[in-house]
Structure formats: structure tokens, C-alpha cells
N, C-alpha and C positions, 0 to 999 in steps of 0.2 A: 275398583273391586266391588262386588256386586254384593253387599249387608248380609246374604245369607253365606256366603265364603270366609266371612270376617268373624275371628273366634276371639281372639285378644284384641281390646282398646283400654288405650292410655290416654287420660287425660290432665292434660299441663292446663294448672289451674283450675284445679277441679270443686273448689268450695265456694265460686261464684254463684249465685241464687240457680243460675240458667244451666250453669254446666254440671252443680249438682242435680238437678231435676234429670238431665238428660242422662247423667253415670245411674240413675235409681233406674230410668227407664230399661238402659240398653243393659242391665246388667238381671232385672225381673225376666228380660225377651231371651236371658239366657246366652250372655256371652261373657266374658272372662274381662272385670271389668278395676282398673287398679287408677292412681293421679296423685299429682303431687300440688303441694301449693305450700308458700309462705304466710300464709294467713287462717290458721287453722282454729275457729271457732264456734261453738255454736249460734245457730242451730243448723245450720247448715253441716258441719262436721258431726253433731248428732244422728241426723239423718243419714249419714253416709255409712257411720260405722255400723248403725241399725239395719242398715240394708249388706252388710259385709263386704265394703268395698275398700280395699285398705289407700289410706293418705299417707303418703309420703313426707317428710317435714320436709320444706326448700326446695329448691330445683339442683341439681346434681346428673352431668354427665351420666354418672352409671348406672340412673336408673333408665336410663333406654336402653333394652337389650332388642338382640335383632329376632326375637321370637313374637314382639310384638305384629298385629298386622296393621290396625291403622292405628296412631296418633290424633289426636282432636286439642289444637290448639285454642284455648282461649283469649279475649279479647284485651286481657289485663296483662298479657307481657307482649315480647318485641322481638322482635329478630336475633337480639345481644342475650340473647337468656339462655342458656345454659342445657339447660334441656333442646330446647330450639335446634340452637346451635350442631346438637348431637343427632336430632332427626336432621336435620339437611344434610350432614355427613356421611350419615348411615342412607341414606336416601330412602326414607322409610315413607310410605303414604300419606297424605296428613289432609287434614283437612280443620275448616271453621263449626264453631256450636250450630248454627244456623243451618250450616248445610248437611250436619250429621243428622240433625233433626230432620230435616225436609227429607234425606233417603232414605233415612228408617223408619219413618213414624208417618208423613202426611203422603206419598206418593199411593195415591190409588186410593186417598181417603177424604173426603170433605171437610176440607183443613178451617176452620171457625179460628180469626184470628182479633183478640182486643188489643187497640193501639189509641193514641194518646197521651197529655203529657202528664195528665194524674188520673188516677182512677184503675190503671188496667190490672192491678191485681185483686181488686176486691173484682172487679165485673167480671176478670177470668176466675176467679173464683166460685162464683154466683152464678153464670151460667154454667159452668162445669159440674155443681147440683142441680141445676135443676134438669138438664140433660140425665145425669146420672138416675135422680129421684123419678124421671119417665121411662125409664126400662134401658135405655138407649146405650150406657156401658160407652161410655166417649172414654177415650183417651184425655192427656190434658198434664199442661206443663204450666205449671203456679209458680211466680215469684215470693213464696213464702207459705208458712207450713198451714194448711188449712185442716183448722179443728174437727170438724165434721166428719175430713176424709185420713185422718191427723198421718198427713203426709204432703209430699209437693209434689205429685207427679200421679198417673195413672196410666199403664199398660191400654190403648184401646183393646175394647171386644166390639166391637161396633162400625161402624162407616163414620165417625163421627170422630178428631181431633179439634180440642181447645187448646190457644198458646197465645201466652200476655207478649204479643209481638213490641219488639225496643227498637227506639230507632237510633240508637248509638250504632258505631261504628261494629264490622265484622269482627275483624281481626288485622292483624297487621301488614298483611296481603291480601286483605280484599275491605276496602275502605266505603261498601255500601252498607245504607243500614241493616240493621238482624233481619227485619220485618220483610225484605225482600225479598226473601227466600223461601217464605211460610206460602206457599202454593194457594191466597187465601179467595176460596169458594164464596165465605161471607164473611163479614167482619162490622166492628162495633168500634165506630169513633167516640170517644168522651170527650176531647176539645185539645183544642192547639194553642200554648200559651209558648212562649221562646224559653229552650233550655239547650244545657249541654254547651253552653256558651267555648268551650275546649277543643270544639271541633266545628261547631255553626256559626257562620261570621255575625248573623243575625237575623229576623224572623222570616222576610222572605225566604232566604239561604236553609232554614229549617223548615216552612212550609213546603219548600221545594220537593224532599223528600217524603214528604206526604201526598204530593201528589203526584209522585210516581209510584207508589203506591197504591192508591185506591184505584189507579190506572190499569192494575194487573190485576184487579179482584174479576173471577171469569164472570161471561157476559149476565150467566143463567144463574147468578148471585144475588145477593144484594149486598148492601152499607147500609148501617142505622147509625145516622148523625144526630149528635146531642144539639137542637135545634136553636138556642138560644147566642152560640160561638158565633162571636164576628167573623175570623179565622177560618172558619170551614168553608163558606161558599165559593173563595177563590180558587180553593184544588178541585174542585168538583167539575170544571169545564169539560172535561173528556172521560170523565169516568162514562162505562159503556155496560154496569148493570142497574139494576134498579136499587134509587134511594130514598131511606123516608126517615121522617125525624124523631126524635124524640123530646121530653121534657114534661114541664107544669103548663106552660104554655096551650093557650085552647088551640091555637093556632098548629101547634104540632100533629103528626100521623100518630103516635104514638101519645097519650097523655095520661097522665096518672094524678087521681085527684083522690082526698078525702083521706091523705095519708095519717097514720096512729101508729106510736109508738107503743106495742103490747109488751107482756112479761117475759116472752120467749122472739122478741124481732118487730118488724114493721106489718103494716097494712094497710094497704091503699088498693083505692078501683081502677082498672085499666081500661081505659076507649081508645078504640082504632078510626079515625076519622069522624070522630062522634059519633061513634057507637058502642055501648059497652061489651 
């Protein structure tokens, strides 16, 4: 069904960092936007009731009615859920957070994606102002409430989405990571350390997905790698746009030197191959 046909979404589990961010999106774009979850607390249920999206306690058969048009299952239940259960019956649309995101939000826009195994919500963060702070009006989906914009989420006016891309699992019918889905034009590695031990047998097995990954970033893109990661140079073999590093490092494309700590943030010099 084509995002602009689609008037009611429901989303099962909906107070997850990601599938809140995405109920504030689709529901500012102006569509009729309701979910349910077991674990209803702030600040994530803050923000939802702020944006007027009502939460559901539990999951509960009878909250699927058949006026819904799509369902958006998140990655926190199962096939056995209740809700679930009730859209396959119903035969109702449904789809993963990832790929709601990728058809409503990044198609036809220059999808800016941060990934990594620490770091990606403060760098989606931080680039998402300073994009904003240059006229530029990005779009941008934050794992957590950012003071500045004191919200998780922003509506694009721009050619420009930001998303703190996760490489946990989809959902439970589709078992590739989130991040693959994020259409990503450029993108920002912080570093690869072994996580998520529940689904990755181990570092290879994790690096794995990383490198298919930076493998679909399109050609006329780039990747900016945090230069100093042991971890990083192995996915890199086939990536097919252009990548430059970052760090302290003189050695890096990217370096940042003379950093202070002031009363309102940081301050440091920036040089591009040794040059400021």
C-alpha cells in the first residue's frame, strides 16, 4: 500500500526508543496514529502522550479492528503475541519499524545513517543540529529525547534524513539487521566492539553484518570511520564509495586537535588532511 493511501497505523509495541520516534513521525505527517505495549514508561510514554497518540496497556486481541490499514510490528514480541496473532487472522498489512521508516521517511531523500556499537545516539544527535543549525531542516529519528530539539524525532522539510541505524534483529519475520533498510547515501561508523551476544555467535558473526552494510551505502556516498578501531578495516574490502577516517590521530582525514572543555560544550580545531 502506497504511505500516501495509508490513514490509520497501529503499532504493537510502540514505546520502544525506535517505534516511538517513528509513531511521533507518522503521526505529525498526519496520519491517524494509536499502539499498544506492556511496558509503558517514561520518557518514551511521555512523549507519546505529548504528541496525542494514545498507548494501549498489554496486548489484547480486540484492539485490532479491521478499520485499521497497516500494522507496524515491533522487534520486542513474536509471532505468539496476541495482537500478532490477531493481524494474521485478520489478514491485515503489516510490516517491520525499519521498513516503515525506509517508505515513509528516506525514499527519495538522502538517508544519513549512524551505526556502531557505542556512540550512535549522541553522533545522531549532534549531526541532526548541526544540519538543523545550517538551514538544512533534516528530518531525524533519535534514540532518546534530545534537549535542544526537546523531542526524538523530526518531520523532514529538507532532502536530508538522520537515523541512529541498530543492528539488532528486524522483527520476527525478518531476521536482518534494522540498519539495512535505511537506504544509507552516507553514513558515520563509531567502532565495532562484539554485542548483542542473544543473536551474534561472535565477533566475526557481528562484523559480518557490518559489512554488508557499508556495502549498500550508494557509490556517490561516503563512510566516515573512527580511525583508530582495529575492527573496521576488515568490512571495508568491497565497500564501493568513498571513505575517510576520523579521530586524534595525526594520521587520520579527519582530526581534531586543541580540544577545551567551555561553560556552554566543547572546543576543538578541525584539519582535513592537514589542513585546517
Amino acid at each position: 500500500m502506497h504511505p500516501e493511501k495509508v490513514k490509520s497505523i497501529y503499532l504493537i509495541a510502540i514505546c520502544g526508543t525506535g517505534m516511538a520516534s517513528l509513531a511521533g513521525l507518522l503521526k505529525e505527517s498526519g496520519h491517524r496514529v494509536a499502539g499498544s505495549d506492556n511496558n509503558i514508561y517514561p520518557p518514551m510514554s511521555t512523549l507519546l502522550t505529548q504528541a496525542g497518540i494514545e498507548i494501549k496497556p498489554g496486548y489484547r486481541t480486540e484492539n485490532i479492528s479491521k478499520d485499521i490499514d497497516l500494522v507496524i510490528i515491533g522487534n520486542a514480541v513474536s509471532r505468539t503475541n496476541e495482537e500478532v496473532k490477531a493481524v494474521l487472522e485478520a489478514n491485515l498489512p503489516y510490516t517491520s519499524f525499519p521498513e516503515a521508516l525506509s517508505r515513509f521517511f528516506l525514499e527519495g531523500r538522502k538517508s544519513l545513517v549512524v551505526v556502531g556499537t557505542h556512540g550512535k545516539t549522541t553522533t545522531t544527535a549532534l549531526l541532526s543540529w548541526v544540519l538543523n543549525s545550517a538551514g538544512k531542516k533534516p528530518g531525524f529519528m533519535v534514540g532518546g529525547w534530545m534537549k535542544n530539539f526537546d523531542n526524538n524525532h523530526q518531520v523532514p522539510g529538507g532532502d536530508f534524513f538522520v537515523t541512529e541505524g541498530d543492528e539488532y534483529d528486524t522483527a520476527f519475520f525478518d531476521k536482518e539487521p534494522k540498519f539495512l533498510h535505511y537506504r544509507p547515501y552516507a553514513s558515520i561508523l563509531t567502532g565495532i566492539e562484539f554485542d548483542h551476544a542473544d543473536i551474534y555467535r561472535d565477533l566475526g558473526h557481528f562484523k559480518s553484518s557490518f559489512k554488508k552494510y557499508v556495502e549498500i551505502i550508494e557509490p556517490g556516498g561516503f563512510l566516515l570511520v573512527e580511525f583508530s578501531d582495529r575492527n573496521i578495516p576488515d568490512i571495508l574490502t568491497h565497500v564501493s564509495c568513498l571513505v575517510e577516517t576520523y579521530g586524534e590521530d595525526d594520521r587520520a582525514d579527519w582530526q581534531w586537535t586543541a580540544y577545551r572543555q567551555e561553560d556552554h560544550g566543547g572546543r576543538f580545531a578541525l584539519r582535513h588532511k592537514g589542513e585546517n
